[in-house]
C-alpha positions in Angstrom: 72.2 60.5 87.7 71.3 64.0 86.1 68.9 64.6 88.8 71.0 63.4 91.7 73.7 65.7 90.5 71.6 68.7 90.7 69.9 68.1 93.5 73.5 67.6 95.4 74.6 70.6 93.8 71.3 72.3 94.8 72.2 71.5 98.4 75.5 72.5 98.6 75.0 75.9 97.1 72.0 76.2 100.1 74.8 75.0 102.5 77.4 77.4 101.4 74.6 80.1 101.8 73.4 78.8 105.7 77.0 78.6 106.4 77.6 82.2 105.4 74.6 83.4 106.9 75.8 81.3 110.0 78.9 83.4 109.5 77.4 86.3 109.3 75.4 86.9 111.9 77.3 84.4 115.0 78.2 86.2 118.0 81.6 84.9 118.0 83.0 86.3 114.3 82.3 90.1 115.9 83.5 92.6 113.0 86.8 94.8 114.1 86.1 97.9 115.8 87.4 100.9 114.2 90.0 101.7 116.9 91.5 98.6 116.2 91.4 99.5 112.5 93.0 102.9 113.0 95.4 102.1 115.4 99.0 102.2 114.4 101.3 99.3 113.6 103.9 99.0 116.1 108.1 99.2 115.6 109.5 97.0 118.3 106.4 97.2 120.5 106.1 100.9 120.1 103.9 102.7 117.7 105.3 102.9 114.1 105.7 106.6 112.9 107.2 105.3 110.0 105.9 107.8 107.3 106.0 111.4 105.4 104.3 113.8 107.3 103.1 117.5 107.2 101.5 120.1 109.5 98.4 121.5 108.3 98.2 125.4 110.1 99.7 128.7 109.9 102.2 128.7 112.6 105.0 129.4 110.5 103.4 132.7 109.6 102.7 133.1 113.2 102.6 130.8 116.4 99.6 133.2 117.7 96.0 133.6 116.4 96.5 136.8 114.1 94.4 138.1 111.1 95.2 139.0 107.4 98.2 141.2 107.4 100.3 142.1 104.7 103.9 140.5 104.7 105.4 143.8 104.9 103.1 146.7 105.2 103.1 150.5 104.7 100.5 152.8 105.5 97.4 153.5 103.7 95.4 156.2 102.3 93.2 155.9 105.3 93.6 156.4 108.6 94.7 153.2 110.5 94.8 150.8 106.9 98.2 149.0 105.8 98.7 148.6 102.0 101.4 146.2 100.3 105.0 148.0 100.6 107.0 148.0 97.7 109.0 144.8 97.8 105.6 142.6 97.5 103.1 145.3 95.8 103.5 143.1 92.6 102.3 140.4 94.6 98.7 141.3 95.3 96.4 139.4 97.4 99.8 136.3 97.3 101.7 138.9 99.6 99.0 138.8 102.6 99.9 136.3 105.0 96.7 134.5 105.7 94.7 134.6 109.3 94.9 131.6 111.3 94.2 130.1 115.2 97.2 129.7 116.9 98.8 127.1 117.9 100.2 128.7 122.1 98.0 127.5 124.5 96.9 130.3 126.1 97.8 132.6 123.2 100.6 134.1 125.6 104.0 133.8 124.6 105.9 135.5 128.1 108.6 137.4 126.8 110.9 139.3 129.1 110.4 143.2 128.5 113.8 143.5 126.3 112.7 140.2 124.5 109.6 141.6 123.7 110.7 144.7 122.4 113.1 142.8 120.1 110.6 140.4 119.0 108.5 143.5 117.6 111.7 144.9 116.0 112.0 141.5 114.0 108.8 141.9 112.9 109.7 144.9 111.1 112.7 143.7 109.8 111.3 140.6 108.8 112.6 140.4 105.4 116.0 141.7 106.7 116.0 139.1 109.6 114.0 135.8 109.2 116.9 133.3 109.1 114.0 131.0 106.6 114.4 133.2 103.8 118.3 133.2 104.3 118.0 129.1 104.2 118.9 128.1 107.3 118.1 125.2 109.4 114.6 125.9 110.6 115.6 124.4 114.3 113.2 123.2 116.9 109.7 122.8 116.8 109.7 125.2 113.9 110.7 122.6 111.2 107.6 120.5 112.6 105.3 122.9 111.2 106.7 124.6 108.1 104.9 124.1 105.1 107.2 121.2 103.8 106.5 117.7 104.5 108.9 115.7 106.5 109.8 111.8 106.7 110.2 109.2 109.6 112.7 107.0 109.9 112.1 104.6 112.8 114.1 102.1 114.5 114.7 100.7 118.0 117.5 103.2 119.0 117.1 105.3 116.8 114.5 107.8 115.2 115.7 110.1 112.3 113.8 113.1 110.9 114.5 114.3 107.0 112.5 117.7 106.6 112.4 118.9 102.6 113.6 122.6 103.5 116.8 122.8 103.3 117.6 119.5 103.3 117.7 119.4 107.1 117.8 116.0 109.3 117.6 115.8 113.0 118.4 112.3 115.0 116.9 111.1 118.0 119.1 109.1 120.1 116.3 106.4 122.1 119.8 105.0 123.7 122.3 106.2 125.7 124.6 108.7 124.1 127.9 110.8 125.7 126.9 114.6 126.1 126.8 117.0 122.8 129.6 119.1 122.8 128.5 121.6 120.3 125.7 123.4 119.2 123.1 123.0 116.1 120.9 124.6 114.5 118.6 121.5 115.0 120.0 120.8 118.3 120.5 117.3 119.8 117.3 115.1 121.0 117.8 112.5 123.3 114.0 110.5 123.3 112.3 107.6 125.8 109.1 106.2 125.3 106.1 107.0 128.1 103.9 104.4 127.0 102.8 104.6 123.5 103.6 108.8 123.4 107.8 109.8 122.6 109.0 112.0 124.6 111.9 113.9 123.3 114.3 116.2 125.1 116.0 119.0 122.6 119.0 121.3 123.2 122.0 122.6 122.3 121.0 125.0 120.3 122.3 128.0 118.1 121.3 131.6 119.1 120.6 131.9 115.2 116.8 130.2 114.1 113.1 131.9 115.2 109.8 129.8 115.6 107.9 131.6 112.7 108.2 134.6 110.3 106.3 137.0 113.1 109.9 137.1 115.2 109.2 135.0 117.7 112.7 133.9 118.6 115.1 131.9 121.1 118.8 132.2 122.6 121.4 129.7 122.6 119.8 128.3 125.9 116.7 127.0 124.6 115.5 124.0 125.5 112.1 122.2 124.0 110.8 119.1 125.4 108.4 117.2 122.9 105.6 115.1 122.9 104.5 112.6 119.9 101.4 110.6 121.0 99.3 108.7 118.4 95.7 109.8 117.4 94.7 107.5 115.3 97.5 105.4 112.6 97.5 108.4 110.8 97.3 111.6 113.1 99.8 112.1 115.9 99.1 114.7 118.5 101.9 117.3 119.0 103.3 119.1 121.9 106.5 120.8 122.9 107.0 123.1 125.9 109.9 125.5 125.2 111.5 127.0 128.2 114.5 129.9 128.2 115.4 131.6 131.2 117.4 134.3 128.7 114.1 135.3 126.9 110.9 133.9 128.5 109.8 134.3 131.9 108.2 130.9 132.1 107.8 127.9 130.3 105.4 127.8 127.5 103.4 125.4 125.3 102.6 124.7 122.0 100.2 121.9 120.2 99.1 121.0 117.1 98.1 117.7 114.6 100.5 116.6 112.4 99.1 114.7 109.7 100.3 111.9 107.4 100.7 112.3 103.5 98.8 109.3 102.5 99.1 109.6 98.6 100.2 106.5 97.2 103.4 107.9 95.8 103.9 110.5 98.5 107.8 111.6 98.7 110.1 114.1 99.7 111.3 116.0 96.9 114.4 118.5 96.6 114.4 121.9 98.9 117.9 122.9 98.4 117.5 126.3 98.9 121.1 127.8 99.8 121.7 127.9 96.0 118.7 129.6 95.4 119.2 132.7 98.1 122.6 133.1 97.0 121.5 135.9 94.9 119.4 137.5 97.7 122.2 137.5 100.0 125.5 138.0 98.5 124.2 139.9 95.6 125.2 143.2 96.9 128.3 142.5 96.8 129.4 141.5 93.3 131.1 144.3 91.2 128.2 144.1 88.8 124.8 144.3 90.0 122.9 141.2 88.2 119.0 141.5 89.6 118.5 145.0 88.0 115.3 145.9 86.7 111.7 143.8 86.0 108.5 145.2 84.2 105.0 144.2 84.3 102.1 145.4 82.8 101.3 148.0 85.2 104.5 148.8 87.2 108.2 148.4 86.7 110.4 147.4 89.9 114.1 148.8 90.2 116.6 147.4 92.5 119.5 149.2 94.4 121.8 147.2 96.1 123.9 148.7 99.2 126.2 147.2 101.3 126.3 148.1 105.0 128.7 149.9 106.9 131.1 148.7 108.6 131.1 145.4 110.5 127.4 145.4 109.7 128.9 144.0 106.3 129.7 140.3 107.8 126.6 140.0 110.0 124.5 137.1 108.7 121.6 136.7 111.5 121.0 139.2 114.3 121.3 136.7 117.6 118.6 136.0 119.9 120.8 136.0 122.7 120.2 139.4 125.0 122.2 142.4 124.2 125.7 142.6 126.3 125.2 144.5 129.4 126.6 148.2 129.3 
């Protein structure tokens, strides 16, 4: 009985074996290709964007390729060379904004003459100007790209957007929806599906947000048409054409990957950043200056606040609409 037993048990354990082998190595139990693998799951038939998500460029610096520059520059000793100016000189190498490839295709962004000129002036003024360091609403496609991450929230008729700056959200209606009768900072998106790429149609905008902290900048009749398309479960391929008859000449592009956060306990944390600029921007005008005086170990900063003259006094943002006509 002893022998029987292991000779049964002998040849089951080789059965088990030829069947795996079988298994192995039949035609018919092919192994899934990867496209299959790193396709994305699908929200009622369409694919599932369900996720945190960040950009991974410098286009908020600067939607065109640019070098190394320093976030606000002053001549140097030598001919031709920028140093740090004093509002970042305790920064060092933190207060360059870093090179990058941009994201325009074509590198052209085709402002109108007065545009342009006004784009350069915000450059300047950056720190006076860029509506990001006054916290508000980043607007569209410039929130796709900041250096916060982002969440999607999918449904049938509905896709919502929660961006960590600011707090901001954005809704895009997939059904039908009366006309906006306002504006927004973030606009109002009205999407379809094309297949398995959303396509969403943007406006109503404010005069009031840029597309990056070079001065690139909008009116109030901006209008962006986007373009999500899955590259893979975990990629998807960005575009949005911006067109504004008040600024550009033509339409123009922009594209980019936008990447999902997969750490396992990837979240959204707090960005609420009006209560942290309240100093920066009201500050001047409190009876007694607060932000005084700092000291490091090899310079000491001193801060003067002014208020401006006149109306100048209530102006919060500098509009991107073009200037009246004389």
């Amino acid at each position: 009985m002893r022998y029987f037993g292991k000779s049964c048990a002998i040849a089951v354990s080789a059965a088990a074996v030829t069947a795996g082998l079988f298994t192995l190595f039949s035609p018919s139990t092919a192994p899934v290709s990867a496209a299959v693998q790193d396709s994305p799951g699908r929200v009622a038939g369409k694919p599932d964007f369900n996720g945190i998500w960040e950009a991974n460029n410098t286009a908020n610096w600067d939607l065109q390729t640019h070098q190394a520059r320093p976030m606000v520059p002053q001549p140097g000793l030598l001919p031709g060379s920028v140093v740090l100016a004093a509002p970042v000189l305790g920064l060092g190498s933190i207060g360059w904004v870093p090179g990058g490839l941009g994201i325009v295709e074509g590198e052209e962004i085709p402002y109108k003459p007065w545009a342009a000129a006004r784009k350069k002036e915000n450059l300047e003024h950056w720190m006076d100007r860029d509506p990001e360091i006054k916290c508000f609403q980043p607007g569209v496609p410039r929130a796709m790209y900041m250096p916060h991450p982002f969440q999607i929230i999918q449904g049938a008729t509905k896709i919502t957007m929660v961006f960590e700056f600011a707090n901001t959200e954005r809704t895009i209606h997939l059904n039908k929806m009366e006309p906006y009768p306002n504006t927004a900072y973030m606009g109002y998106s009205v999407g379809h599906w094309e297949g398995d790429t959303l396509v969403v149609n943007a406006s109503n905008f404010t005069d009031a947000t840029w597309f990056d902290r070079s001065g690139n900048f909008h009116s109030d009749a901006l209008r962006v048409t986007e373009r999500y398309t899955p590259a893979g479960k975990d990629v998807i391929h960005y575009e949005a054409t911006i067109e504004d008859p008040q600024v550009f000449t033509r339409p123009w592009k922009i594209s980019m990957p936008i990447y999902r956060r997969l750490e396992p306990n990837a979240e959204l944390t707090d960005f609420r950043c009006v209560e942290m600029v309240e100093e920066t921007l009201y500050g001047h005008l409190r009876k007694q200056q607060l932000v005084k005086h700092w000291e490091g170990q090899t310079m000491n900063v001193d801060i003067t606040r002014k208020i401006p003259p006149g109306e100048t006094v209530y102006d919060r943002y500098v509009s991107g609409n073009p200037p009246p006509a004389k």
